[in-house]
Steps between C-alpha positions, in 0.01 A plus 500: 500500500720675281855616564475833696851688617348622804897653590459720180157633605595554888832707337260700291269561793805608734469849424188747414311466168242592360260217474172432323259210617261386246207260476258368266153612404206474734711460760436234787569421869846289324603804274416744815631290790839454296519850378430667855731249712805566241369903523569497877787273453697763272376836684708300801795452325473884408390489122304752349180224405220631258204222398303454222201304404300529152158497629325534823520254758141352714418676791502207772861529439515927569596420868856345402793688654622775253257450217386896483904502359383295179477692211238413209618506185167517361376793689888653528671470169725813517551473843652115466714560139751646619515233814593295226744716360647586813570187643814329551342120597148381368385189735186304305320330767222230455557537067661294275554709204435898412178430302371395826513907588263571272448885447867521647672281263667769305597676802675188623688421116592876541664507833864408423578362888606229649183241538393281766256178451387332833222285416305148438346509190593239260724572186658859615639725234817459566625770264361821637699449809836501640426328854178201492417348799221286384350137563133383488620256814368748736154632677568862348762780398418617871677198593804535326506881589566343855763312409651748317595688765554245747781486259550872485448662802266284718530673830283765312234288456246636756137500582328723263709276222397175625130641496555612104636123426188346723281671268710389160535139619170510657305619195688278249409180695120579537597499879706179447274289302702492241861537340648447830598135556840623620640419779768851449161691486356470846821526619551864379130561629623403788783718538213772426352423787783517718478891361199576688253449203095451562456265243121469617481878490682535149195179345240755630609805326568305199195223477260717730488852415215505177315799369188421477494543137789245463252241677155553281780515177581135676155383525403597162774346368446177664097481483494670130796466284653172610510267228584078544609305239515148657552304212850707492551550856486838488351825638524830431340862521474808326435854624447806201604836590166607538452253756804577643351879504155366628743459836747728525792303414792583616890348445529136697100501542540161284802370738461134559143482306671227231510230811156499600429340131825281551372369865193353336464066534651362237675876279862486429499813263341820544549817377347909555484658203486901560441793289740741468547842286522339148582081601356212747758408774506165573605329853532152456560213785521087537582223720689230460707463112308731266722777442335826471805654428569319191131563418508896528812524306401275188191694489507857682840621477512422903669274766587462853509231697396110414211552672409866534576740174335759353450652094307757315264413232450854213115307402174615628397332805227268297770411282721473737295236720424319175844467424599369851242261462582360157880443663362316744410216265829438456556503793279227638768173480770695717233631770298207539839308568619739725 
């Protein structure tokens, strides 16, 4: 973890400001469980707390304490400018760098604040900010949000925050399957708990509240457009926008869809490739060495984690797929030893 003067911060936060919380685009449970637990963290400590997010987050996450106070940036340009503008402290929650804003970016590079990293992505930029808290040695930014202000203020931590960083830490782990083999981690679950949470409850409204769209989008996915490439030990899928239209897609409707390819015998690299106004994302994840991460930044301006990143590829989605494939090839040495 870097160095982080947590006494500097806790002076800043001693008396009212005017603070900005930002996270990245297509927001998840991480980006909204840290976002809403340092929300009603601040309005405690009597700040006057806006929130932005660039695009829309999914809906099984609309039942999170305080989310009706996000503002879009997509869908509320004018009314989140001069947010920006008007802020005295910018926190960047679950990001690693501005680009990771997206549509926002400029708004960000604009706002001449004081700046605020907590987060667990590898290789922050360091430069944009004045405060990082940041280490990949962690289950999620909702994590360190915790300990944050356990250093700050931690009587405030209450039960509607521990249920924001339940989500965050929650989400991040794939309900602790992976990225949490530390011991620190359960213990701050843990200390959720003591807070009253329903962690059963919370898994539900999460893992168990579909559209029933978002289910025949997963079965078409899985019976039609699932592709394996044993000889590279790797699957992946790929969903148009028409298809996408064919079932009412809406924001987070592809949550999670990139592991069903990655659970099959014998995969340790899979990736969703989805079309978006004028590019194919791509969400790419592994097991084991392979680092995806390395893979979407050599080849689609991307990155993340070592094994869960994302990129954007500005090809068709035929040429995109044949591209993907013909990297694969060289590929084949480092995944079958992995």
């Amino acid at each position: 973890m870097n160095t982080f003067n947590f006494s500097e911060v806790k002076e800043l936060l001693s008396t009212k400001k005017r603070i900005l919380l930002t996270s990245h685009t297509n927001p998840d449970g991480d980006a909204l469980g840290s976002m809403l637990a340092m929300y009603h963290f601040l309005i405690q400590k009597g700040h006057d707390v806006n929130m932005v997010v660039p695009t829309p987050y999914p809906d099984f996450l609309a039942w999170m304490p305080g989310q009706e106070k996000i503002l879009i940036y997509k869908e509320n340009k004018e009314k989140c400018d001069p947010l920006f503008n008007d802020a005295e402290i910018l926190f960047s929650l679950d990001y690693n760098a501005p680009a990771r804003l997206g549509i926002t970016t400029q708004a960000f590079k604009n706002a001449n604040v004081i700046k605020i990293m907590i987060d667990h992505h590898i290789q922050p930029d360091l430069n944009s900010y004045n405060f990082v808290l940041s280490t990949v040695d962690t289950s999620s930014t909702s994590e360190l949000v915790f300990e944050f202000m356990d250093k700050i203020n931690p009587d405030l931590i209450n039960k509607t925050i521990a249920e924001c960083l339940y989500v965050g830490i929650m989400t991040d782990t794939g309900s602790f399957s992976y990225a949490c083999n530390y011991e620190k981690t359960f213990r701050i679950v843990a200390e959720l708990y003591k807070l009253g949470i329903d962690g059963v409850a919370i898994n539900r409204l999460v893992y168990s509240t579909n559209t029933e769209n978002r289910l025949r989008l997963l079965g078409y996915a899985l019976s039609d457009k699932l592709r394996v490439l044993h000889k590279y030990s790797t699957a992946y899928i790929s969903l148009t926008k028409d298809e996408l239209v064919k079932f009412n897609f809406n924001d987070g409707d592809t949550e999670g869809l990139v592991n069903y390819a990655l659970s099959i015998k014998g995969i340790k690299f899979a990736v969703l490739f989805t079309e978006k106004t004028n590019k194919i994302r791509l969400s790419l994840r592994s097991v084991g060495e392979f680092s995806v991460n390395k893979f979407a930044r050599d080849h689609y301006k991307g990155g993340g984690h070592k094994n869960a990143a994302g990129g954007d590829s500005y090809l068709s989605m035929e040429k995109t797929l044949k591209k993907f494939e013909r990297l694969l090839s060289e590929y084949s040495k480092e995944l079958a030893n992995n």
